[in-house]
N, C-alpha and C positions, 0 to 999 in steps of 0.2 A: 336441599343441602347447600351450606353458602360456602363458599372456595376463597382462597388465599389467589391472587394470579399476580406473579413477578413481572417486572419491564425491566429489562436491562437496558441501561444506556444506550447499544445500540440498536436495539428495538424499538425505536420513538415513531411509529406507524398505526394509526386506528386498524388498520387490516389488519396485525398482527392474529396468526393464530391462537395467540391466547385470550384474545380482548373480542374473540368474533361472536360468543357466545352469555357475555357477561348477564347474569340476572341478577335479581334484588335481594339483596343480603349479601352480594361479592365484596369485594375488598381488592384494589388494584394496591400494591407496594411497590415504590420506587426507592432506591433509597442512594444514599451518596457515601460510599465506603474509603475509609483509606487502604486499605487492603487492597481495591484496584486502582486508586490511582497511583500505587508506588509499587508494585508487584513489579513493574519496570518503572525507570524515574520520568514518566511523560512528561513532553512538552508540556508547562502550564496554559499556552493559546489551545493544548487540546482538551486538555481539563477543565479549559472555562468554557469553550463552546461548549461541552457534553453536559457540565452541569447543568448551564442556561437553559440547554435545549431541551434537557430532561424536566426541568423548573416550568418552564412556558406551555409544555406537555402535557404537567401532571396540571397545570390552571386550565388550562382548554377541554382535558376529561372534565375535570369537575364543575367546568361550566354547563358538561354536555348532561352532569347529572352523574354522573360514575360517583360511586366513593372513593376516594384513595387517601394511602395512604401515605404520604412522603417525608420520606427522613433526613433532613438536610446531614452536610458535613459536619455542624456545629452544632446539632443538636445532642446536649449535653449526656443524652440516651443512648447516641449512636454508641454500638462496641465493635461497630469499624471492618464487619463484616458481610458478607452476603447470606453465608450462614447462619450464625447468631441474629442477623436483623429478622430473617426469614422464622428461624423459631422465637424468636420474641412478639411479633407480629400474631403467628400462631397460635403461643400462649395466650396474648392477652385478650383476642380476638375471639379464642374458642374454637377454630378453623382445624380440621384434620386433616384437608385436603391442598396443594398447592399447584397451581396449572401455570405452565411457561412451556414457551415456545424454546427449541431446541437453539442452545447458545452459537457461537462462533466460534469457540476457543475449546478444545480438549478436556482443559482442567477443569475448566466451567462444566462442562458437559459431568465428568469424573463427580464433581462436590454434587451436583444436583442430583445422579444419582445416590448419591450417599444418605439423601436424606429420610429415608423409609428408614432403612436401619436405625441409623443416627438420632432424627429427630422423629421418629415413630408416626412420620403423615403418610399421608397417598400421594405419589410423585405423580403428573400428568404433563409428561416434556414432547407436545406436538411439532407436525414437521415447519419450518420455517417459510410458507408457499410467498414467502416476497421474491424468493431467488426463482427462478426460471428452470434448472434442472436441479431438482432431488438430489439427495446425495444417493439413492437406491438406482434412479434413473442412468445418473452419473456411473456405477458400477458396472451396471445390463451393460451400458456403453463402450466401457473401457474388458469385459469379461472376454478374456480367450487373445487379445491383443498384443503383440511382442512391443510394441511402440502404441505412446499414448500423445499424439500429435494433435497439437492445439486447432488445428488447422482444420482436419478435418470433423471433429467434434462442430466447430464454431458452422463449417457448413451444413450440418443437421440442424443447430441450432435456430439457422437462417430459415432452413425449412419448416421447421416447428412450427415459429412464432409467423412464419408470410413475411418476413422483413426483407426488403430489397431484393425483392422475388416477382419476375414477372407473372402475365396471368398463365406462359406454357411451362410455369416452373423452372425457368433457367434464370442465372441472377441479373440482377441491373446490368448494363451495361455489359457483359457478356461476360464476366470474370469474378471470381470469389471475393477477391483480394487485389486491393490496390495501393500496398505498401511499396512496390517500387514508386510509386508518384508520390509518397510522404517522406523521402529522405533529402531535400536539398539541403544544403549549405545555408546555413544564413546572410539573407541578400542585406547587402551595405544601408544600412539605416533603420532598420527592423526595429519594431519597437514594442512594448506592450499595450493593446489600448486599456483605457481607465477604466477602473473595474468599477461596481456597487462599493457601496458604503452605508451600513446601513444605522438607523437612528437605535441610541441605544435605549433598552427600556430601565424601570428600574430594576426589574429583576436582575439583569444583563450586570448593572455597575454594580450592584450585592455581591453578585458571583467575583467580578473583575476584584473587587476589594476583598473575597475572600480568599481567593487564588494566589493573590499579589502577598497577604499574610502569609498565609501556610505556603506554598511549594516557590517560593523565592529561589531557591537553592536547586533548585530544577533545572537544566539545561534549556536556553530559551527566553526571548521576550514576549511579556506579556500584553503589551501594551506598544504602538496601535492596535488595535481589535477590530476588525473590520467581516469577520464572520456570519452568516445569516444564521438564528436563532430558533427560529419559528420553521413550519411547512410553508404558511404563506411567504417567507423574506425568501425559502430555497426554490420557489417556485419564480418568482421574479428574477433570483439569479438563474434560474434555467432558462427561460424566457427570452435573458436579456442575451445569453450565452448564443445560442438557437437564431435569434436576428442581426444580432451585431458579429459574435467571433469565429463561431463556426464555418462561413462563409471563407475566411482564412488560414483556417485550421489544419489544412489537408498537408498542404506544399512543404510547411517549416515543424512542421512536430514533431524531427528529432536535431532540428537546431536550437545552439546555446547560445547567448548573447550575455556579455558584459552587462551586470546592473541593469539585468532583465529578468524577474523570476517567474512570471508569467504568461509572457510572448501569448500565444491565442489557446493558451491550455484553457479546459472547459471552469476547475478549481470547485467541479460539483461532486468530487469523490469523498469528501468529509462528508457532505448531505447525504448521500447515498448509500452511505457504510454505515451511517447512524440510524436512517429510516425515514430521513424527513423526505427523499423523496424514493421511488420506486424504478428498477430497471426499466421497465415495460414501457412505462410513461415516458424517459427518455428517448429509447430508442426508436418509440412511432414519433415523439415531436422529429428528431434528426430525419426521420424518413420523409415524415410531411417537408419540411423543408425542402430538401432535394424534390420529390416528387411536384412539388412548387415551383421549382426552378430557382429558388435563392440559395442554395448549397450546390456548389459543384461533388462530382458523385466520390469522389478520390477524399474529401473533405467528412461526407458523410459515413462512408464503407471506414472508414478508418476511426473512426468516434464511435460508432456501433460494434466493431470489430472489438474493440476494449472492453467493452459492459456486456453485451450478449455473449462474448468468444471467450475471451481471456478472463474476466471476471468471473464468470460462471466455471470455466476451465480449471482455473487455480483453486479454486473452494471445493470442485471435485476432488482432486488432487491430494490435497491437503485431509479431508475424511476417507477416502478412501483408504490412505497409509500410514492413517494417526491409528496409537503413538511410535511405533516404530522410527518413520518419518521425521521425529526432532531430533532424532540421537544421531543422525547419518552424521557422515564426515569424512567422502571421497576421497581427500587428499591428505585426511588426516593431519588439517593445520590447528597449529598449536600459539602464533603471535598474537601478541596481546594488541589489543586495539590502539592505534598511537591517538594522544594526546590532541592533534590538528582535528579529529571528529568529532571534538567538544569544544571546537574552536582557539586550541591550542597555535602558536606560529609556526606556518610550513611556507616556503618560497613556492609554491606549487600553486598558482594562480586558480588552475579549474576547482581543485578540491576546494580552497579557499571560498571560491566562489560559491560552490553546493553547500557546502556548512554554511556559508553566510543565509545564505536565502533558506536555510532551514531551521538556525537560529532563529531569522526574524519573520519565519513565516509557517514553521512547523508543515513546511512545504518544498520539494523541490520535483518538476516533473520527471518523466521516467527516461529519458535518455540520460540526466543529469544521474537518477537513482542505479542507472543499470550500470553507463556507462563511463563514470565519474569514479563518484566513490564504490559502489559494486566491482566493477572492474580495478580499482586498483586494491581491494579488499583481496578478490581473487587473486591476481600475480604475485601480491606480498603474502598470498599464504596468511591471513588475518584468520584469529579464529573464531568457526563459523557461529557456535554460539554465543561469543559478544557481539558480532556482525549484527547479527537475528534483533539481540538484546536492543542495540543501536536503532536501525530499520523501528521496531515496535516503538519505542520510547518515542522518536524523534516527529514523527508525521501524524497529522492531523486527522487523515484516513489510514491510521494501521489497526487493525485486527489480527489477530496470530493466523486464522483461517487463508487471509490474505499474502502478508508477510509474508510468512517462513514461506509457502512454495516461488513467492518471488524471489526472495534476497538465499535462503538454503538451494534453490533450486536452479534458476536464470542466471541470477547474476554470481553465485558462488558453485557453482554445478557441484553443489555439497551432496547431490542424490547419484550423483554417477552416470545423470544422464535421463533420468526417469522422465523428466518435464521438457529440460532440452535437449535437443541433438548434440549438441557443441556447447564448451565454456565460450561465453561471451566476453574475451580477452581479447586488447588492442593496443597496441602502441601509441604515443603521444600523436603518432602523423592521423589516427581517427578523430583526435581531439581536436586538433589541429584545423581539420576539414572542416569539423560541425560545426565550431568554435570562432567567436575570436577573440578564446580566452590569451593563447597563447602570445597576442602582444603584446611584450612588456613582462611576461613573466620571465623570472630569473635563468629559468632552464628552458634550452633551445629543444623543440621537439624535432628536427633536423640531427640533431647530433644522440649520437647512441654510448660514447665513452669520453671521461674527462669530467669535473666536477660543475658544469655550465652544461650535460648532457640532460635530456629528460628523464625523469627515474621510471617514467611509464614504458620506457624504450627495451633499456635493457631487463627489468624484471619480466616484461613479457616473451621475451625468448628464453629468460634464466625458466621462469614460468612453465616453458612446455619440454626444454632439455630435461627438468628435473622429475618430470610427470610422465616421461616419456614412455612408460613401462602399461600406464593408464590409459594414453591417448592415443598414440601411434598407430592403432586399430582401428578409430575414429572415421569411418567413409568420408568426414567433412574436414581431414586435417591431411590430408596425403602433400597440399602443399607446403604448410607449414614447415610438414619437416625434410622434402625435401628437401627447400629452401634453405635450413640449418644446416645440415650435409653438406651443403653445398661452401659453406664459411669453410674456414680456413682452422686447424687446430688453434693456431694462437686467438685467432676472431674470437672463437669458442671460449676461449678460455680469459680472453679479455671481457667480454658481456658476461661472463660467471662472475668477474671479478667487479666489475663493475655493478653488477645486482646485488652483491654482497656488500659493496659498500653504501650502495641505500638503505641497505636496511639497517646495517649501521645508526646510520645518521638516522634514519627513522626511531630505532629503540634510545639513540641520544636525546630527538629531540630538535634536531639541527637538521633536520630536511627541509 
């Protein structure tokens, strides 16, 4: 019997469980729908990577002898869906059967069910074994737990897999975690070293010229393009990552620098989300390293901590409490997303700064994503599903799996708590620290009242007085408020008044 088997965009992996069994008569469909690329308005640099990368994909199967079949965006057949491609493929094909690996995203999961009924096949939606724990595993894990702490999950995880585990079982170095050694300040002169650049094929300028037609009107430059295509081009970016940047990586990874968008960030989470490369594979290159002696261990334990810990953490997270899970909205915020997050005019130098490098890079790293525009998303009360919308559209590596438990979860504690302990809310003086966004921008992050004040200052104490029915029980805010209490009624009622008139100026336009 010969089978239909789907590849979704981010399934660009010969391991995939759906591709691990293929025989003669199968039929691989790839196809290029507008339906996902506008379901949110994505960056067009994410659009042309995915395309290309799917393009060079389905050429490399078919060199290996696979049939496939693929459906460009312009081909004059496409009806611009996953569904309708998928029964059209079917039909023409004669296929009753369709096999794919279980998606990323809810609603993906929701349609592929649908298609027994619907289009009258045999669905065969296998588990996705690229990722590291299950989403069943993930469950067992978190079953019977009043707190679902990343921390400790990522230390099982450590043990699982043997990474950064001596031979008597205790971790490197003597400690799980070595996030106090990744927070400095950015030291005077910091810069980014020069990244890959890679040679474009002609597949690559097909796509660039078709992207640059169609989604013009997209949020985003398209052009420089500088993304790897291929497994082989994401494999030399890891390579090159692994000898040259990670060795510097440890110290400055939640510092921000002026017209620096990627200081010694790795930039291989777009490969990784799409398939071209594999956790596993990362995570022993980082360990080789260190265990080499050319990574310091603060450097490694912190790059590993991301893709084994957190990466694998949030995607449990995320299937565990779908769909329930998209609807939350802890603080019940209702502001429309201001206009500066599509690069609208704000005098607010950091956010300026995150939009920019995400405009022109469909990229910003995650102290910038948590702590930037996440955090001031948070204090302004933004609401949480344009937030979401925002986060998905914008970045190069967003998948909903991914996203919504970071940007619903971390950095908008739109779950109430369920992912973190604490909202991750700061005042201008944390920007301040990590930064040095703050010279030269218009608003003094020193000053808390007056129209030259930071607007991150006072919204973040309007931020916890107004919550305070929500938070005040919180074991990790007893200072916070008593610090508030401790202000003055008029204090109190000057930073209320003062919060009120940023948002003001925010819903004007004039922040």
């Amino acid at each position: 019997m010969s089978h239909l088997r789907l590849v979704l965009a981010d399934q660009l992996s010969e391991s995939l469980s759906a591709l691990t069994d293929v025989q003669t008569g199968d039929t691989i469909l790839m196809c290029e729908v507008t339906e996902e690329a506008t379901y949110v308005r994505h960056h067009p640099k994410k659009i042309a990577f995915l395309f290309a990368a799917m393009r060079h994909f389905a050429a490399e199967l078919s060199d290996k002898g696979f049939q496939v079949r693929y459906v460009t965006l312009n081909d004059p057949d496409n009806s611009g869906s996953l569904t309708t491609e998928v029964a059209r493929a079917a039909k023409e094909l004669r296929l009753k059967q369709v096999i794919v690996t279980e998606p990323g995203e809810y609603r993906v999961r929701q349609m592929m069910q649908s298609w027994e009924a619907d289009l009258g096949l045999s669905v065969d939606i296998r588990t996705d074994d690229r990722f590291l724990c299950a989403t069943d595993r993930f469950a067992r894990w978190a079953s019977g737990k009043k707190q679902l702490r990343m921390e400790y999950f990522y230390r099982e995880m450590r043990k699982a897999y043997h990474i950064l585990i001596e031979a008597d079982g205790t971790p490197s170095g003597g400690q799980w975690n070595y996030d106090k050694d990744n927070r400095k300040p950015p030291a005077k002169g910091i810069v980014s070293p020069p990244r890959i650049s890679h040679p474009k094929s002609a597949i690559l300028n097909e796509v660039l010229a078709l992207v640059g037609d169609r989604f013009s009107d997209h949020f985003g430059t398209l052009e420089p393009f500088h993304f790897a295509v291929t497994r082989a081009q994401a494999l030399v970016e890891l390579d090159d990552f692994i000898a040259r940047i990670l060795p510097r990586f440890g110290d400055y990874q939640d510092a921000m620098v002026k017209g620096e968008a990627f200081l010694n960030h790795s930039l291989l989470s777009s490969y990784l989300n799409a398939g071209l490369l594999l956790p596993l594979e990362i995570c022993r290159k980082a360990e080789a390293a260190y265990r080499n002696n050319h990574v310091p261990l603060n450097a490694a334990e912190g790059f590993i901590r991301q893709i084994l810990g957190w990466r694998e953490y949030v995607r449990g997270i995320y299937w565990l409490n779908m769909p329930a899970y998209g609807g939350l909205n802890y603080f019940n915020t209702k502001r429309p997303l201001p206009d500066f997050y599509w690069g609208g005019k704000t005098g607010m130098a950091c956010i300026k700064e995150a939009v920019d490098h995400t405009r022109e890079h469909a990229y910003s790293h995650h102290i910038q994503r948590l702590m930037v525009t996440g955090n001031f998303a948070l204090i302004a009360g933004l609401d949480v599903k344009q937030v979401q919308d925002w986060y998905l559209a914008v970045y190069s590596d967003a998948y909903e799996w991914v996203e919504m438990p970071n940007t619903l979860g971390m950095a908008l504690f739109g779950d109430g708590g369920l992912l973190g302990s604490k909202p991750y809310a700061a005042s201008g003086k944390y920007i301040d620290k990590m930064s040095n966004y703050c010279a030269g921008c218009r608003y003094d992050p020193q000053q808390m009242l007056g129209e030259t004040a930071c607007p991150f200052n006072a919204l973040y104490w309007d931020f916890f007085a107004r919550n305070r029915d929500k938070l005040e029980a919180n074991q990790r805010l007893p200072f916070v408020y008593s610090t508030w209490d401790k202000f003055s009624p008029e204090r109190q009622n000057g930073i209320k008044t003062q919060a009120a008139s940023v948002l003001d100026r925010m819903a004007e336009g004039t922040l």
